[in-house]
C-alpha positions in Angstrom: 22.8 6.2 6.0 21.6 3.0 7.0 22.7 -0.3 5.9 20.1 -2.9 4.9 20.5 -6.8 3.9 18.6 -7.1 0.9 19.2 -10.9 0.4 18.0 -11.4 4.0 15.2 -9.2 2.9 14.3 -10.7 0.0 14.1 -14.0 1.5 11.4 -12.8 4.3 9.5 -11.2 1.6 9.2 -14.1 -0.1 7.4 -16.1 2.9 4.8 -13.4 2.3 4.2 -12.8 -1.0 2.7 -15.2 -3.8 5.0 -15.8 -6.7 3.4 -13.0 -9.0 3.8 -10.4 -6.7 7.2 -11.5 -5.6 8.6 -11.3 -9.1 6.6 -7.7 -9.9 8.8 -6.9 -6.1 11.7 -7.7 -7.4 10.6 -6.2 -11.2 10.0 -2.9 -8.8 13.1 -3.0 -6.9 15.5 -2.6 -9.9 13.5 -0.2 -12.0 13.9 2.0 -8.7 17.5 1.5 -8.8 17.7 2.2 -12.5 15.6 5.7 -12.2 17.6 6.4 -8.6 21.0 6.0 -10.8 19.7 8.7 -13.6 17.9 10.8 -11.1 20.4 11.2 -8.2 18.6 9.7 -5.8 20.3 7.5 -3.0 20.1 3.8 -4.7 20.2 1.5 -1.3 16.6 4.2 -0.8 15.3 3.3 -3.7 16.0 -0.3 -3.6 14.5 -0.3 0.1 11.6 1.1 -1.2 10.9 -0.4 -4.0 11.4 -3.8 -2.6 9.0 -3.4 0.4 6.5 -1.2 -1.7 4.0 -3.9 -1.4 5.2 -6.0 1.6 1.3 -5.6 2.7 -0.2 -6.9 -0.1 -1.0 -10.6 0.4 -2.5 -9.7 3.5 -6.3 -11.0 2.9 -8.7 -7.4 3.5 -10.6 -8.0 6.5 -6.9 -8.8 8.3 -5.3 -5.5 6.4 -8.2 -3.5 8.8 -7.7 -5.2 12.0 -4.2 -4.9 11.7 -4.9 -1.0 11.2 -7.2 -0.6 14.1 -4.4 -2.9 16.2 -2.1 -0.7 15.4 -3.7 2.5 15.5 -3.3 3.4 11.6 -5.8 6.3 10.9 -8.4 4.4 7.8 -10.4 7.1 6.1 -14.0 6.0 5.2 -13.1 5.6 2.0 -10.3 3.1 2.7 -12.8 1.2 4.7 -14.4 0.8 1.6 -11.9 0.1 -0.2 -9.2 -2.4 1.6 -7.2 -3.2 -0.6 -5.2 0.4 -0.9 -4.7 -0.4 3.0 -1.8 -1.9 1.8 0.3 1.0 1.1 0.1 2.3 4.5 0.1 -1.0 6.2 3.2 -1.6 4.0 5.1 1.6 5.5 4.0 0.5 9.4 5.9 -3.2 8.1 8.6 -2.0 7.2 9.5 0.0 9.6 8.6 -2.8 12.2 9.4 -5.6 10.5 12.4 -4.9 8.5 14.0 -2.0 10.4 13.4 0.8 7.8 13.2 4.0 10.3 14.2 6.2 7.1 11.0 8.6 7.2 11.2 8.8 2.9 11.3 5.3 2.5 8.4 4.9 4.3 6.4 8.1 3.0 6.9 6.5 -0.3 5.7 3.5 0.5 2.4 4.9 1.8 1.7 7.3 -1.5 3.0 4.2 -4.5 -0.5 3.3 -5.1 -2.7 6.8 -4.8 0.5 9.4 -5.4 -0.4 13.2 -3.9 0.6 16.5 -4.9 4.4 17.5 -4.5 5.8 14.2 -4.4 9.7 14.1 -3.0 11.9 12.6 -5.4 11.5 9.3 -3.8 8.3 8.9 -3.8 7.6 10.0 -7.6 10.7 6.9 -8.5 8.8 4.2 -6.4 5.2 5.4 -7.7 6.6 5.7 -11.2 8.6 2.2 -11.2 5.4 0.9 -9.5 4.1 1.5 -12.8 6.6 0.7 -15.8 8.2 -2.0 -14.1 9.2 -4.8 -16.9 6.3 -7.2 -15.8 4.1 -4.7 -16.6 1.9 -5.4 -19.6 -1.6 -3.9 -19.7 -0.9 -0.1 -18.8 -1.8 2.2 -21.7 1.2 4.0 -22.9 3.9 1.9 -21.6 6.1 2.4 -24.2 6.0 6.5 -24.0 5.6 6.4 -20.1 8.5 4.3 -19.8 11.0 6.4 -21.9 9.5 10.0 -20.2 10.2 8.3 -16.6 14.4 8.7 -17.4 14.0 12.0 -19.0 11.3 14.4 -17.1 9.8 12.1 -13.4 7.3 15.4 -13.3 6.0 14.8 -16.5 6.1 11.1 -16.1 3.4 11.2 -13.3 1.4 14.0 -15.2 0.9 10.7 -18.0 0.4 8.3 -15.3 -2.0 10.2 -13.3 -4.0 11.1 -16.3 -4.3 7.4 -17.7 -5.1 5.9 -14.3 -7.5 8.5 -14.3 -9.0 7.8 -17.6 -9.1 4.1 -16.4 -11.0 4.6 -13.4 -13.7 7.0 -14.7 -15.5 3.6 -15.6 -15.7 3.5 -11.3 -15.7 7.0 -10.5 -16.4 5.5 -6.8 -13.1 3.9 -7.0 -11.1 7.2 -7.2 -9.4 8.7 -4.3 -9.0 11.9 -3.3 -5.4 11.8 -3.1 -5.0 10.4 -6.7 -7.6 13.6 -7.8 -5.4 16.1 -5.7 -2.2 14.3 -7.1 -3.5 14.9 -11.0 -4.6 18.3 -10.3 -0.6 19.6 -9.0 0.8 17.5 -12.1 -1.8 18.4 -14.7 -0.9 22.7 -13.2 3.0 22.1 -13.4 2.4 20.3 -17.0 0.4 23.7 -18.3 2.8 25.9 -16.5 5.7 24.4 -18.1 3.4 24.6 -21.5 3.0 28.1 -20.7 6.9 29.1 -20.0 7.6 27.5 -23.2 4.9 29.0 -25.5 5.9 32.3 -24.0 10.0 31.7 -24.5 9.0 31.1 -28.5 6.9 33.8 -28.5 
């Protein structure tokens, strides 16, 4: 497993980021340690993870796509339109060339924290979900219940999350993509199947 210097981390990070997005970082960072710790999932992963999740994010748009086509990171249409989600995968690409994270997980779920997708690894659903219910959050609907489900049941957590985000973007339907629809659609399935099993086990 490989080691990684999270102070000297930190402190690059923080050349990078404004203070807001530093503090949600480090807000990120330890909520992914906290779910790793009930969820058996390898901490110093999690804290990698959730600490570089948004590495990309200060980067101003127009700079977020030349660094893609400079690097040769594939940018669907709809990213083009939509720059700002660049920064998951521009993220990943950082932190595997800037901070020495060759871990294929961490950086898969650094590329899916913002639009999820179906069949999440158990990485992946603890960065999107701490992503999410991180203490600095305030606005989300549901906090209270989403936070509670995400240390009992992380497939059920991202059925809730997926469905309010959802629900929240419906104002934009333009805004959605395809990933966060698949995403829903795998979650909302496992959510009625478990329904199911359990309607049928009373029955």
């Amino acid at each position: 497993m490989a080691e990684y210097d999270f102070n000297k981390m930190q402190k690059k990070l923080a050349k990078y980021l404004d203070e807001d997005r530093y503090n949600h970082t480090l807000g990120v960072m330890y909520t992914c340690a906290a779910l790793a710790m009930v969820h058996g999932c390898s901490l110093k992963d999690a804290q990698a993870a959730g600490l570089l999740h948004d590495s990309a994010k200060c980067i101003p748009n127009k700079k977020k796509l030349k660094l893609c086509e400079h690097n040769r990171i594939p940018v669907t249409e709809f990213e083009k339109d939509h720059p700002f989600l660049l920064h998951a995968k521009l993220g990943a690409w950082l932190a595997k060339e800037k901070y020495g994270v060759s871990d294929s997980e961490i950086l898969s779920a650094i590329t899916y924290h913002t639009t999820g997708k179906p069949e999440m690894s158990l990485l992946e659903k603890i960065v999107y979900i701490a992503d999410y219910i991180e203490p600095g959050r305030v606005k989300a609907p549901n906090l209270a219940k989403v936070r509670k489900l995400a240390f009992q049941d992380l497939d059920e957590c991202m059925y809730e999350i997926l469905k309010d985000t959802l629900i929240y973007l419906e104002e934009n339907p333009k805004d959605v993509d395809s990933a966060t629809k698949d995403a829903f659609v795998y979650y909302k399935d496992l959510h009625m199947e478990r329904q199911r099993i359990g309607e049928d086990s009373l029955s």
